[in-house]
Each structure stands twice: as C-alpha cells, then as structure tokens.
N, C-alpha and C positions, 0 to 999 in steps of 0.2 A: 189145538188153539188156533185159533181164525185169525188173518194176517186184517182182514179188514177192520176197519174203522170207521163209525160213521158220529160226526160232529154236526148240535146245530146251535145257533143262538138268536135270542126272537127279541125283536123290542120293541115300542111304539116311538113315531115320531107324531107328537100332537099338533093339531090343526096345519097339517100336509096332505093333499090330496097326491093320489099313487100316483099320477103326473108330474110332481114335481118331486117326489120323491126319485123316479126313476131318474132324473137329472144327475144326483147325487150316488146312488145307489150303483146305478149301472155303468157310472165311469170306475170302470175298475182300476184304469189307470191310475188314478188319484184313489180309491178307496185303498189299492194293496200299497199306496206310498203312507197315509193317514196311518193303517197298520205297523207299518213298522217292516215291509217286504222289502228283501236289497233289488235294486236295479238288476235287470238282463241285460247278456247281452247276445246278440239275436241273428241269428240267420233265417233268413225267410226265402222256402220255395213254395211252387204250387205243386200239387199233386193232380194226378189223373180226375176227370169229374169235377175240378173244380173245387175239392174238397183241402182248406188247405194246412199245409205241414208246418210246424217250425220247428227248429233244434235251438232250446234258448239252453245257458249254460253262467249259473249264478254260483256266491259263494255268501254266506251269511252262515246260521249256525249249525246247519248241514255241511256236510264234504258236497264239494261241486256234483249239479247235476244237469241234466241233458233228457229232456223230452220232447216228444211231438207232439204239436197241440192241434185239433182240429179245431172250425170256426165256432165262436160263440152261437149259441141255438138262443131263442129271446122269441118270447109273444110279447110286447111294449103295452102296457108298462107291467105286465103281470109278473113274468118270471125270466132269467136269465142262466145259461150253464152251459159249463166247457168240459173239455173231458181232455186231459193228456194220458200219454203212456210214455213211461220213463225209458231210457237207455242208460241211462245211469245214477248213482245215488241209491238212498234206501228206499225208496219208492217205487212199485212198479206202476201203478195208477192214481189216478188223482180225478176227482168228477166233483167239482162244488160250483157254487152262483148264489143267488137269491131269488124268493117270493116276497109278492107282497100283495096286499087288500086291504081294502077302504072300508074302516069300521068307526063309525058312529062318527065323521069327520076330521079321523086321525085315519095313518096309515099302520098298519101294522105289518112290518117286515121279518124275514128269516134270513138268515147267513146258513147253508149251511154246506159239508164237504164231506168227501168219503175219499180217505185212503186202503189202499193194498199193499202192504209194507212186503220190502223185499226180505229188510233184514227183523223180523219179529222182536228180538229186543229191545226195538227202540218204540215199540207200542207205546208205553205211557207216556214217553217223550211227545213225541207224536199228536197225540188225543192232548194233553196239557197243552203243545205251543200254537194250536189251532184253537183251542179254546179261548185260548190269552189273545192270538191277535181277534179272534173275531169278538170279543167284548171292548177289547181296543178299539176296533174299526167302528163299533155300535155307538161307544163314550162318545169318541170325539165325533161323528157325525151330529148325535142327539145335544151336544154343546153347541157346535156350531148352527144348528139348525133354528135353536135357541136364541144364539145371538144374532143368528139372522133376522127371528122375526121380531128382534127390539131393535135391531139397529140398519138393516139391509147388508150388512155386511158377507162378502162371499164364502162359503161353508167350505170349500177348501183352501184355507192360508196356511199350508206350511211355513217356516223361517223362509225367508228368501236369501239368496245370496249378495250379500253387501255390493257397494258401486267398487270398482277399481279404482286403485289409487289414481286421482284427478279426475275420477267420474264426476265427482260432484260441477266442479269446474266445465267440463264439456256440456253435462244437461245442463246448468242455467245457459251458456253459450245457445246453444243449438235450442231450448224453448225459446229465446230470445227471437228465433226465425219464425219459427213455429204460430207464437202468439201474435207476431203481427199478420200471419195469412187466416188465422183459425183462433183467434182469442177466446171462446167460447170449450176447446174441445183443449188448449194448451194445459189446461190445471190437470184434468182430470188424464191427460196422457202421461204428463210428469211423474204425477204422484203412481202410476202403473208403473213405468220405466224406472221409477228409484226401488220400491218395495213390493212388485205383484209377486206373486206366487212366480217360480222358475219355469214350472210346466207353461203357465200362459204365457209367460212374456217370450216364450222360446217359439211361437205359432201366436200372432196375431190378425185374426180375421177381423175387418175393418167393418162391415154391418154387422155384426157379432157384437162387439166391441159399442156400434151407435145403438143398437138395440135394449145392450146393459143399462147403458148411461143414457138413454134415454133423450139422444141427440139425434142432428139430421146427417144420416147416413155418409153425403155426399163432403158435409162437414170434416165427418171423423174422417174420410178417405184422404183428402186431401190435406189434412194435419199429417196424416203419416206420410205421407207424401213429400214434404216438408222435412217431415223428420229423417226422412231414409236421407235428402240432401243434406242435412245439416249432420249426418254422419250420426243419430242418436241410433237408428235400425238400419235393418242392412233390407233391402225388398227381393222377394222369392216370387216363381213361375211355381205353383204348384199344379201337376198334373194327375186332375182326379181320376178314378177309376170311375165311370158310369153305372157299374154294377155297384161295390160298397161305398161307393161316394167318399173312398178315402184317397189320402193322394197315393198315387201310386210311386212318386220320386217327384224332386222340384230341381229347378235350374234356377240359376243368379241371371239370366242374360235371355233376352229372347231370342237372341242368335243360337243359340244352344237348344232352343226348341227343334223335335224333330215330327211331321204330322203323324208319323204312327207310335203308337205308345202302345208297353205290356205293363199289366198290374200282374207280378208275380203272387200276391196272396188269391188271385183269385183265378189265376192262370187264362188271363183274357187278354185280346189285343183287341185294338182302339182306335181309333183316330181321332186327332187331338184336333178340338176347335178349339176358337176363342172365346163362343160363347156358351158353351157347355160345359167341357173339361179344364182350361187352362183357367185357374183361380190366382188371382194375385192376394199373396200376406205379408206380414213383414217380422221378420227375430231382430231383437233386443242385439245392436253392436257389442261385442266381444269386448271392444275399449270403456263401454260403458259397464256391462256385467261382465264376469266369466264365466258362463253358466254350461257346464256340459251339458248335453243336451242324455237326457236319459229315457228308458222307458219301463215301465212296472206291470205293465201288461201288454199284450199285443191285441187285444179285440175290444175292450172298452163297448160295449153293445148301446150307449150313450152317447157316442161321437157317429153314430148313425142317424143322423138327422133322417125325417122324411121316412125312413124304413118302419115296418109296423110288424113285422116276423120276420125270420128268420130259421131256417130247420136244416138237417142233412136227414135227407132219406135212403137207407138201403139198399142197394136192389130188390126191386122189385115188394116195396116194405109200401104200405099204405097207413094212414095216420090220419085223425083227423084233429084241426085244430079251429076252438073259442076263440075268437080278436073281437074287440069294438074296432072298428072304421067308422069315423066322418065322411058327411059327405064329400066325395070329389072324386075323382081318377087315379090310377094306381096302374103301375106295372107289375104283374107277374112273371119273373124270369130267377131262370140257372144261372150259375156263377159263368159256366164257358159256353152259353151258345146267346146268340143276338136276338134271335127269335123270343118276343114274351107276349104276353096276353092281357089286355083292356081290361081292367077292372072298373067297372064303372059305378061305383054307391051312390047311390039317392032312393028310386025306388023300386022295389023289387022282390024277389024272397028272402032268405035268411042263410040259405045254404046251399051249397054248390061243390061240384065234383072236378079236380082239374087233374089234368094225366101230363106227368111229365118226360117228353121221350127227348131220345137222340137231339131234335129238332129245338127244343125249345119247351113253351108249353101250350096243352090244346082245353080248350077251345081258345080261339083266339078272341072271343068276344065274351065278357060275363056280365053282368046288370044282377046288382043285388042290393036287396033293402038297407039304409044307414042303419050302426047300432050294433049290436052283438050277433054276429055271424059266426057261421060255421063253414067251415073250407075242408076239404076231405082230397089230400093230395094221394095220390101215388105213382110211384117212381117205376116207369115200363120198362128204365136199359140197366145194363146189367153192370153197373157200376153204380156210388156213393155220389149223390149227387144235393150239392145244395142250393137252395131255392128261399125266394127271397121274395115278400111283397111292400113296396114302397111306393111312392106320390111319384106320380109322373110328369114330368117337366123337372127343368134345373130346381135347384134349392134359393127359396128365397131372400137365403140372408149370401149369397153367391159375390164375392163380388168379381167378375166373370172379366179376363182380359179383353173381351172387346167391350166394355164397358169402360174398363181403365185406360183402355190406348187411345180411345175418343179425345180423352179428356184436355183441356189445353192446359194444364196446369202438367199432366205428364208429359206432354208434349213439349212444354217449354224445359219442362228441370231433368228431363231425362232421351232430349233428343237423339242421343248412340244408341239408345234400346231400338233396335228396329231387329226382323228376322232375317235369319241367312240368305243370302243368295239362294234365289230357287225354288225354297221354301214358302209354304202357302200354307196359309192356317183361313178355314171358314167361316164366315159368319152367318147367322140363321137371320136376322135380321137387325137394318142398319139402315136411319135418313139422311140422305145425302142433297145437302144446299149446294148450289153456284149462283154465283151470281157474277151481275156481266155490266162494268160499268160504262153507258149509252156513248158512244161519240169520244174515245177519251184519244184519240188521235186528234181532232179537229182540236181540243182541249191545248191539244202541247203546242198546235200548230197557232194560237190563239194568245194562249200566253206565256208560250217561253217553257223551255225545259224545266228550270228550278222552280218558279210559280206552280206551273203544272204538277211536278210532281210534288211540291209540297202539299197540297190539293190532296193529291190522291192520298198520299200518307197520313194524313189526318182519317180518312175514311177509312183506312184500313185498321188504324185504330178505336175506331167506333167499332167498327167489326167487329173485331177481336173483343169486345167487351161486351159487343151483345152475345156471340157464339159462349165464352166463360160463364156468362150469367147463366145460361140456361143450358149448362152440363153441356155442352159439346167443343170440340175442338175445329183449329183450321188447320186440315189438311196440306193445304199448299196454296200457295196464290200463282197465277196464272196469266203472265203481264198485268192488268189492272183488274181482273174477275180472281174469286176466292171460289174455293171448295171446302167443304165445313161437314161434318160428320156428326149426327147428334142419334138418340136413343129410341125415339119417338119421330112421327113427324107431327104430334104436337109440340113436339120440344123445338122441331124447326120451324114451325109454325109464327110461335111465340119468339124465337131467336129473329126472322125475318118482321115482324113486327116493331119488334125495339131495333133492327137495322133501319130500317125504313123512319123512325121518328126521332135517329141520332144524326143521321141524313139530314132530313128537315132544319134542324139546330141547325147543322154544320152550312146549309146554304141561307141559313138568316142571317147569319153574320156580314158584318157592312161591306161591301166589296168583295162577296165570295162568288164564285161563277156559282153554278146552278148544275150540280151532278145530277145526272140520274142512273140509278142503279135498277137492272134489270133481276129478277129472283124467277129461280126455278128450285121445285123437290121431287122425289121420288125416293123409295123407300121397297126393303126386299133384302135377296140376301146375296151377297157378295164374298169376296176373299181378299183378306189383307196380305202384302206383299212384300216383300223391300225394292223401293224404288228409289235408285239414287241416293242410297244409306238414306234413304227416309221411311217411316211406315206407310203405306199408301191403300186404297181399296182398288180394287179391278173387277169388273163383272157388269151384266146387264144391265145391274140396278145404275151402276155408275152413268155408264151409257149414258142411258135414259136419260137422268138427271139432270147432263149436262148440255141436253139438248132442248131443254124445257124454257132457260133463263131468258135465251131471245126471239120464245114467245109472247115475254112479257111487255106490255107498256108503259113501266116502269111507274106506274101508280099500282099495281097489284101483285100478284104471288099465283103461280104456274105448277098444279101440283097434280098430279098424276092420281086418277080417281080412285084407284085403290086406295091408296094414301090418304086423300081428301076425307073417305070412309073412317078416318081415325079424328077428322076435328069436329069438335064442337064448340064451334066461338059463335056465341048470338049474335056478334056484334061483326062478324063477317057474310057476304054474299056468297053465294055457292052459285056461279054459273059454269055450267057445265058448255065443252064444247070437240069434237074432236080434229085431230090433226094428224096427216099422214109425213112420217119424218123419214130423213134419209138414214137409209139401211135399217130401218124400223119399218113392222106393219105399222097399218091405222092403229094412234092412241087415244083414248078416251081420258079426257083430261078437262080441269077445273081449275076456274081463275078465279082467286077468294082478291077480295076486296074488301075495304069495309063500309058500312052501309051509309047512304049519304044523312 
C-alpha cells in the first residue's frame, strides 16, 4: 500500500482576473488562518546556498510536528509551492500550493497537496482533513470575493480581537489628536484600530494603507504619526532584506539601529540605509488590542511585492521557465551573493539563457521583449541555490526612513528618535535648503535685542510652515540661517518659494524692518548621524548647500545645476552661472528667479 497521497480541489472565482486573485490566493498566511490551520511556532535559520530551513512545531489535530521547510518556488501569478520534510509527526513529506488561469474573464484556481505518510494508518484521516480544509479555504474565499465585489469590502476578515477593557475610552481620546492634524484619514484609521482583521493591524504600512483607502499617502503617514503620540500604536524600524523584501527583524528605537544587518531566511548580510532597507510601520498598542502576534505560514509568496519568480535550482539542475514581465527593469540575483544581473524589458526577443555561479548571475546585462518570456536558468555550483527575479529599485508603496526622519512633523512629536553615537545610516538621495538671514547683526544693532529677535522669530515661523507644507523638515537653525531637508529639490524649490512670499507678508506689515533672507540648494546623497542627540545630515551634498545661500541676492534661489536639472517651473528664470568656492573645485550653478 503507497504511503502517498495526493489531494486537489478546483474552483472558479468569477470576474477576478489571475492578478488579483494572486493577492488573495498566494497569501498563505491568511489562506491557511481562513482554513482553519493552528498558528506556528517558528524558528528560523538559513542554510548553505541560501536555500532556506525552518523547524516550525504546531499542535492542532495531529500530535506536535517539526519540519524543514524550503523557500516558496512561485511564477506570479501563475502558480505557487513549498515542499517540507517532517522530523516529526505522521508526515514525512508535504509538497502543496496552488495554480491558476484566466478563463473566459474568471480565474480558475487549484489547491492542491501531496502527503508521504510516516504512519499509513492514518491515510484516510489524512486525504479527508485536506480535503475539508481546502474546500473550506475555497468557500470562504469565493464568499468573500463576492462580497467584495458588492460591497469593496476586504476578503480576509477573520473575527478580530475585541478593544481591551477602556480601549474604547483611549481610541476616542487619542482620535481626538489624530482628527485635528488628519481629519480626513481619522474615521477610516479608527474604524481599522477598533475591528481590522489581527494580522493587519499587527503590521501597518502607511502607503499600503493610502493606497487602500484611496488617500494621500503623506496624509495617512502623518495620522499614524499622531496616532503612535497619542499612545493608539506603537512605531517600528523595520529592517528589510534587499533580497525578499521582507523584514528581516525591526527595532522600536533608531538608537537600536545597527548599519550592518543579516536576513537569516535568506542567509545574507546588508547594510542598512535609510533609504532602502530601513521601513518605518506601526502595530496596533497592546492597551488598545491584545493581539498576539501570530504566524500561519512563513513564506506567503504574496507579501512579495515587486518579485515575479521565484525558484530553487540543484546543483547543477537547469530548468526553464514562462513569466509575463511588463515593461521596466528587474534584478536577477541568488539569495547569498550581491552580484545580480539587468534585466531590462521593453524591447527585445522572448527568451534568454542565464547561468547562475558562485559569483552571482551571468550575463550581467539581458534586454528582452515585454510579455511572455522564457528564461532558461542553470545552476553551475555545486550547491541548492535560490534565485529570484524582481523590479529593481526600492518598492513603491516604501515608506523608507529617510523619508519619515525629513519630515517636521517626526521631528517635532519624536525628537529622542535620533541614531546611536557613531552610527551612520546612508542616504541615496536628499535636498538640502539654508538659508542665510542678510545683515541680521546690524538688525539687533538697530533695534534692540527683543525687537530684533522677535523679528527674527516670526520668520522662523513662516519657515517652518513653508518647510511642513511641502514634505520637508528643519533640521536645525543656525544663529539666524535654517537648514531644512526635503525629498526633491522641486520640493525645495517650491518650499523656498512660499518662504520667500511669507517674507514679503511679514515686511508689509506697518513698521516692520525689511528682512532679507538669502536661499541656497543642493541635492545628492549624504548620511544621517546623530548630532547633538539630534538627527543631522553630513556629507558633500551638505557642504555644498550651505555654501550656496551667500551667493544669493536675496531676491532669488542659488541651486546647484544638477539640481536645477530637476525643476520645471515656467514661471522661473534659469540663469546659469559658475563659482569657484572654498575647499570646492569650480561649481556650475543656477539662480532661478522668477520671471519679471
């Protein structure tokens, strides 16, 4: 009698295209909780190759078991599969996932698994409780999928865990903060934080989150932002793996950030930027839920954003595989080496041969036709090596620590967040404003310390409000000059514009002297630091910047031509001019104005 068994179960989900189905489908995490699967609990190594292991150890209606599970293999959205091998329990094998295809503008999906039973008589047990969950798993998707498309509502709501006793009391308190910086984004956080599913509210990604609801990104950020102050969530350092894009561990504290980071599922080390790896999210307060935090699977092939296959090859095992790619750019690379390979879609041929060694993978350049391609991998070293093709650059629902530490809204409600002594985290790029206010000596010498610097104190307030307006923060002020950090240098562009016209205001007024404020930018990549328990930037770009401001003649904006190459305001002059500065070569620089 054969110990094996093999189960499947097929269903249609109507008018879902295999896109969106994958959504649903390939979070295993949430499909094996929908089933009825008890929580793991998990130890996670890597293994040689990159290939990686876990020992998870559950109890439900089996006796406790214990297997290794290698990484989920996935073509997106086609098909997904895992394969464990037991150490313990009646199992010795386990290989199941799903397919699926797009027929006549429905999807048509499979569940299905194959067991190798240790102990044979529990075969029909076996074959019946796989049958049961994955018709289970089938129901309630195809219900919710349903009520999804009558009401938009989310396809996985399990029960959530009720508010703690005086939760109710804290969330109307703490919206009460919320709704006057974000009134817009306060209903729709609320109503998340009282009754979202457990799994989300345990990991909230903040463009994730605007993208649902169909707000402005910067909106949703700084609600939770709010909310983490008002005690409703608690805010997390998540530090991703570059290779699976998952975190590989988070920290509460930027102090606690270290620049080099290991992803044990994928046996890789790192270095940790700001604007790459280090993702800020936020979990649901403990005073608010009590939500243990659980897991139902460890590879979810669906929390792979960006990634479009996935495979483990054998030594020396060749394979080829069907993907649709869109146009754009993609990395090809191994879970343990840095080295990967340009994929570049648009146009091209259809199919291509990549050899993955020691090193990486070769060729390092490929160009191929958008659309349904063929890739034809093989594995030259003599180990299990997994490989992976994904979008290259960050993820654009990211929302990326050097984006968040800019902000003046963190900078105000979370000024002790700065990094360790010593510690340097990178940024790839970052606009950095100064500005320089004209003569402010002669000012105090003119009218008096208090006069004088109430003066000044008003402007520093305009400041600050044109810098918040337009996403960026001030770094620090500098006797009567500001340094201000923004995303863009159209962001600073537009930031020194509404300075420049809050300016104006502030010397119309009846008996106001007549400031003049000098503006310099420059833009590039730098490293944030702790300075003075404050977060600060240091590097060239900084330099640069802040040697730009008393170029200016205090009617225009001093911006370093590379820079310049990012704006497009019609209603500015672009004169170019260059200037040889100390401890700088010659720089080629541009003074926007605007037009008379």
């Amino acid at each position: 009698m054969s110990s094996l068994i093999r189960v499947e179960h097929e269903f249609v989900l109507p008018g879902v295209t295999p896109d969106q189905a994958w959504i649903w489908l390939a979070d295993t995490n949430r499909l094996n909780q929908l089933g009825g699967l008890p929580p793991v609990d998990t130890v996670v190594e890597g293994a040689p190759g990159g290939a990686t292991r876990s020992r998870v150890k559950t109890r439900g209606f089996f006796p406790p078991m214990a297997w290794r599970e290698g990484p989920f293999e996935f073509v997106r959205p086609r098909y997904h599969v895992v394969e464990r091998t037991f150490t313990r329990g009646p199992l010795r094998f386990f290989r199941g996932g799903m397919r699926q295809q797009q027929t006549d503008g429905d999807t048509r999906a499979t569940l299905f698994a194959e067991f190798d039973l240790r102990w044979r008589v529990l075969a029909s047990i076996v074959r019946w409780d796989a049958q049961r969950r994955m018709r289970k798993m089938a129901e309630r998707v195809q219900t919710a999928v349903a009520r999804w498309h009558e009401t938009g509502a989310p396809v996985y709501a399990p029960p959530a865990t009720p508010l703690a006793p005086g939760g109710q009391g804290r969330l109307r308190t703490g919206l009460e903060i919320v709704r006057e910086k974000a009134p817009v984004v306060a209903g729709r956080l609320g109503a998340l934080l009282e009754s979202g599913p457990d799994l989300e509210v345990l990991r909230l990604r903040p463009f994730e989150l605007a993208d649902q609801w169909k707000l402005p990104r910067l909106d949703v950020l700084r609600a939770l932002l709010y909310a983490a102050r008002a005690g409703l969530v608690d805010l997390h350092w998540d530090i991703n793996c570059p290779h699976c894009r998952l975190p590989a561990y988070h920290e509460d504290t930027l102090a606690a950030l270290e620049p080099e980071a290991h992803c044990d599922v994928c046996d890789y080390s790192f270095a940790a930027t700001f604007h790459e790896t280090v993702e800020v999210t936020f979990a649901i307060a403990p005073a608010l839920r009590s939500i243990k935090p659980v897991a139902f699977c460890l590879g979810a092939p669906a929390r792979r954003d960006g990634v479009f296959l996935q495979a483990v090859l054998a030594p020396r095992e060749k394979r080829d595989f069907t993907i649709h790619l869109p146009a754009g750019d993609y990395d090809v690379d191994r879970a343990d080496a840095s080295k990967a390979a340009h994929l570049h879609v648009g146009e091209g041929p259809r199919e291509a041969e990549l050899r993955i060694t020691r090193a990486g993978v070769e060729p390092d350049e490929i160009a191929l036709g958008a659309g349904e391609v063929t890739l034809t991998k093989r594995n030259d070293g003599d180990v299990s090596t997994r490989v992976q093709i994904g979008r290259r650059g960050p993820r654009d629902d990211f929302a990326s620590a050097a984006l968040v530490t800019r902000l003046q809204d963190f900078r105000d409600l979370f000024s002790a967040q700065v990094l360790a002594p010593g510690v340097r985290m990178g940024i790839a790029s970052i606009a950095i404003l100064f500005t320089d206010l004209h003569a402010s000596t002669a000012l105090y010498e003119r009218l008096g310390d208090a006069p004088a610097y109430a003066n000044v104190r008003d402007h520093f307030a305009v400041l600050a409000d044109a810098v918040r307006a337009h996403a960026g923060g001030i770094v620090k002020t500098i006797g009567d000059a500001v340094m201000a950090a923004f995303a863009t240098p159209e962001d600073a562009v537009q930031a020194a514009l509404a300075m420049r016209q809050a300016l104006d205001e502030l010397n119309a007024r009846p008996n106001a002297p007549k400031l003049v404020m000098k503006i310099g930018l420059h833009a590039g990549a730098c490293i944030a630091v702790n300075a003075n328990d404050r977060l600060d930037y240091f590097g060239r770009t900084v330099n640069l910047a802040a040697r730009l401001a008393p170029l200016s003649n205090g009617k225009d904006i001093v911006i370093s031509a590379s820079a310049a190459r990012e704006i497009s305001n019609p209603a500015l002059d672009h004169e170019p001019f260059e200037r040889e500065l100390k401890g700088l070569e010659t720089q080629s620089l541009v003074r926007l104005a605007p037009k008379n």
